[in-house]
VMD Tcl script that draws the C-alpha trace (Angstrom):
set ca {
  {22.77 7.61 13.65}
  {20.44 4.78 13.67}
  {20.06 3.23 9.81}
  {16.58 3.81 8.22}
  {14.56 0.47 7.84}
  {14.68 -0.40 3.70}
  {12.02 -3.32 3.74}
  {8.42 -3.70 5.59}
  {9.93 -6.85 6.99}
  {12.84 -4.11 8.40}
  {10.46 -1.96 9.71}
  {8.69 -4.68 11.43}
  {11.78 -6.12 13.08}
  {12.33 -1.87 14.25}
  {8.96 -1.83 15.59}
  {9.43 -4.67 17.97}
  {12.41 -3.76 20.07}
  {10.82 -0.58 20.80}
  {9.41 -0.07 24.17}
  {5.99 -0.64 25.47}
  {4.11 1.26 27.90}
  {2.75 -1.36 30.27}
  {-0.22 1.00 31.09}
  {-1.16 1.46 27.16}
  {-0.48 -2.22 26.64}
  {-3.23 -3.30 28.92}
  {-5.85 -0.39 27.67}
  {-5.10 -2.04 24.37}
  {-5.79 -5.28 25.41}
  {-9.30 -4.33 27.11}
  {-10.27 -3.12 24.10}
  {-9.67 -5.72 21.65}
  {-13.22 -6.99 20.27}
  {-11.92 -10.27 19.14}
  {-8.53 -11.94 19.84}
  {-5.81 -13.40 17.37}
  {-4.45 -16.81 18.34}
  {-2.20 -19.52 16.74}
  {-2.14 -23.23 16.27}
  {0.41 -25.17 14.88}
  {0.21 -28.37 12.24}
  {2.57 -30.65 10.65}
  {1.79 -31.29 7.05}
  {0.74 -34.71 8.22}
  {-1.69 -32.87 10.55}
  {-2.83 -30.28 8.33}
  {-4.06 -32.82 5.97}
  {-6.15 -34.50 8.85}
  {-7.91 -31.02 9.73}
  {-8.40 -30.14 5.91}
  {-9.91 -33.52 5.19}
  {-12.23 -33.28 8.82}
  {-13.60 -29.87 8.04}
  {-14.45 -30.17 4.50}
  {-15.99 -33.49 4.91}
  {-19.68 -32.91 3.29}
  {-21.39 -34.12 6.72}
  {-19.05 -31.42 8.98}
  {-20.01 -28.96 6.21}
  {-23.60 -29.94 6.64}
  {-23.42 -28.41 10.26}
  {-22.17 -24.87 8.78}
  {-18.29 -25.99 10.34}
  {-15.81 -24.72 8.03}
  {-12.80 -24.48 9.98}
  {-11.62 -26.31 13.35}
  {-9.21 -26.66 15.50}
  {-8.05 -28.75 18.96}
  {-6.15 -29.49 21.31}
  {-5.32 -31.51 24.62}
  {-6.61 -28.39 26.96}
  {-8.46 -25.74 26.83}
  {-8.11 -21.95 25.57}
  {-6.35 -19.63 28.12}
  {-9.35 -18.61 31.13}
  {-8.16 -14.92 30.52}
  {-10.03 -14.95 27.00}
  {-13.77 -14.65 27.78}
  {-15.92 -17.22 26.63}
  {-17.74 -17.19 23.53}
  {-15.40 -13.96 22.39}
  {-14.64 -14.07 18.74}
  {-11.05 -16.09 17.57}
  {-8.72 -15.53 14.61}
  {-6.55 -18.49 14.80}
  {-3.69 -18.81 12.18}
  {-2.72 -22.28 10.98}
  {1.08 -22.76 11.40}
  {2.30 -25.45 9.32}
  {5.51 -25.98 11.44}
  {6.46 -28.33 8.37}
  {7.07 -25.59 5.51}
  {7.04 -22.47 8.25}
  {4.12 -21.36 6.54}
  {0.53 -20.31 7.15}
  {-1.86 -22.09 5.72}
  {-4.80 -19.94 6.28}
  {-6.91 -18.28 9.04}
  {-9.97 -19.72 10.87}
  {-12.53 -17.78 12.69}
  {-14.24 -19.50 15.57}
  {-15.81 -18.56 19.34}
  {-14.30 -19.14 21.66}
  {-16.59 -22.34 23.71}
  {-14.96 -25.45 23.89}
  {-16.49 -28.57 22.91}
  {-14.86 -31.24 24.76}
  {-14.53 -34.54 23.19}
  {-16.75 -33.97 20.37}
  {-14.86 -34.08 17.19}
  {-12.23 -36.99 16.27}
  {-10.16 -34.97 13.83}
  {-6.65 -36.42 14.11}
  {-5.29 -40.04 14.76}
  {-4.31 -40.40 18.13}
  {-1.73 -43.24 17.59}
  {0.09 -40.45 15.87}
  {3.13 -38.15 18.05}
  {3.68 -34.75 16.62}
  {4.80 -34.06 20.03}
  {6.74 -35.85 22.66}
  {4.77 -34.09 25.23}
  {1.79 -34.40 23.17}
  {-1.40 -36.97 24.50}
  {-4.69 -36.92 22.75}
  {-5.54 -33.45 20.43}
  {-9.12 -34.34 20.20}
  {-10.20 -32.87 23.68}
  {-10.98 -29.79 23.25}
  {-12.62 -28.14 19.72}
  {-13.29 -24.88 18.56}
  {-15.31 -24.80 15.52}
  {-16.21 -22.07 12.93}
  {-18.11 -20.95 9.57}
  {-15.72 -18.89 8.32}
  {-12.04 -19.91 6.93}
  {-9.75 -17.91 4.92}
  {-6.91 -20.25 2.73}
  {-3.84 -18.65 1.19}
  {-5.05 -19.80 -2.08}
  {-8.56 -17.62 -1.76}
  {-6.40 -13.93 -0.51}
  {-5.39 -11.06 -2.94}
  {-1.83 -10.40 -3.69}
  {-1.79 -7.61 -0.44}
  {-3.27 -10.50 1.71}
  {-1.03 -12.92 0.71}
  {1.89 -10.49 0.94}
  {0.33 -9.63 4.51}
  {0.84 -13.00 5.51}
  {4.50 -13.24 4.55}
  {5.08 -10.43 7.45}
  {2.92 -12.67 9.52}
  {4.89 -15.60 8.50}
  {8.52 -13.84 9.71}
  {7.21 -12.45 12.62}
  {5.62 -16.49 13.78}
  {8.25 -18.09 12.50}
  {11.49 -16.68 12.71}
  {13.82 -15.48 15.91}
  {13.69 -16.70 19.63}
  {10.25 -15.77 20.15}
  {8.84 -17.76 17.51}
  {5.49 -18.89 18.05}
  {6.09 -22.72 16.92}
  {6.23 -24.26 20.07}
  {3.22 -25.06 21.92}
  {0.92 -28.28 21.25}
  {-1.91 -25.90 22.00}
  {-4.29 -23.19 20.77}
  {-1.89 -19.88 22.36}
  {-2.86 -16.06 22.19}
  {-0.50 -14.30 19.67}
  {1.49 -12.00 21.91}
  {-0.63 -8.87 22.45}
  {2.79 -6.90 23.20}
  {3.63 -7.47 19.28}
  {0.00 -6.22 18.71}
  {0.48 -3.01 20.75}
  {3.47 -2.71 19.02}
  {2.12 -2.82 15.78}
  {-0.80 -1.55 15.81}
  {-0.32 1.52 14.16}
  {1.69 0.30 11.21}
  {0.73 -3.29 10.52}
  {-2.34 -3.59 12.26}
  {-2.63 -7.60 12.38}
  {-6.89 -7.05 13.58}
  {-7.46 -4.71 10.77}
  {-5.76 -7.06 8.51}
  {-7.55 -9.79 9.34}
  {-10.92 -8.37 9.57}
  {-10.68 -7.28 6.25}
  {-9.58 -10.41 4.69}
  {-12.59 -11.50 5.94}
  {-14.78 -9.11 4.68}
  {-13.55 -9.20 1.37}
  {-14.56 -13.09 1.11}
  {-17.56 -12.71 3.15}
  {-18.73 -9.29 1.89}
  {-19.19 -7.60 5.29}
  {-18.73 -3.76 6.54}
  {-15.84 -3.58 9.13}
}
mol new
graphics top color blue
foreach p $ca { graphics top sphere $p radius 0.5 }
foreach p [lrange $ca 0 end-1] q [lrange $ca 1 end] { graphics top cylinder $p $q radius 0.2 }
display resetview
């Protein structure tokens, strides 16, 4: 007899060795009205994105959070679709906060990060390609169930072989852990209504 998971985090971990229909995967996928992706900072990074996006002049334009790299966002996201992106912080394996841009690339038009610096070895110039946004969640501005939320989050980017620290780009979370999850720790839901809460909207 299999034990009974004794933590969310235990449940979690349950949920994602259990198999996926490939069929109900991609139905799920089709019907996702936004899309969750991740991007990754240093703390020497983060600090160059924070300082960029609340400079008064950025704020001037209504951009509140945004985020690069050296190529663009996956062709198999339609443009102009809304983005949840959460801010790795590959420094302190923690999330910083969540972003919420569209997804149309503006290429070369925001110098948010030295270029003389190397997070990665691979890495070339991460002012390319922007995404920018009005709305932006920190961890300092969610609830206790938000912030407890994001520790899940936080384990499930973070830890194990298919951790999500990796790539110098802007990647799509994995929607197989979405279909997975959707029914018990529904990461859209989640999200959405973080949002709404500091935004006062209807989901």
């Amino acid at each position: 007899m299999n034990a009974q998971p004794t933590t969310k985090i235990d449940q979690i971990k349950q949920l994602l060795r259990s198999p996926v229909s490939e069929h109900g995967q991609r139905e799920y996928q089709k019907s996702l009205k936004s899309n969750i992706m991740t991007t990754r900072f240093s703390d020497n990074t983060y600090k160059q994105n924070s300082r960029f996006r609340k400079h008064p002049m950025i704020n001037k334009q209504n951009i509140y959070c945004v985020y690069s790299a050296p190529k663009q966002i996956t062709p198999t996201i339609q443009k102009g679709k809304p983005l949840y992106v959460l801010e790795l912080n590959n420094t302190q394996n923690k999330i910083m906060g969540v972003g919420k841009v569209q997804n149309i690339p503006l290429y070369k038009r925001n110098e948010i990060y030295d270029p003389t610096i190397k997070e990665y070895e691979f890495s070339t110039n991460y002012n390319i390609y922007s995404y920018t946004g009005c709305e932006h969640v920190e961890m300092s501005e969610m609830d206790t169930e938000d912030q407890e939320n994001i520790k899940i989050l936080e384990h499930i980017c973070f830890k194990g072989k298919e951790n999500m620290k990796r790539s110098p780009l802007i990647t799509q979370f994995p929607i197989r852990k979405l279909y997975q999850l959707r029914e018990e720790f529904n990461i859209h839901q989640i999200i959405e209504q973080m949002f709404a809460k500091k935004y006062s909207k209807k989901i």
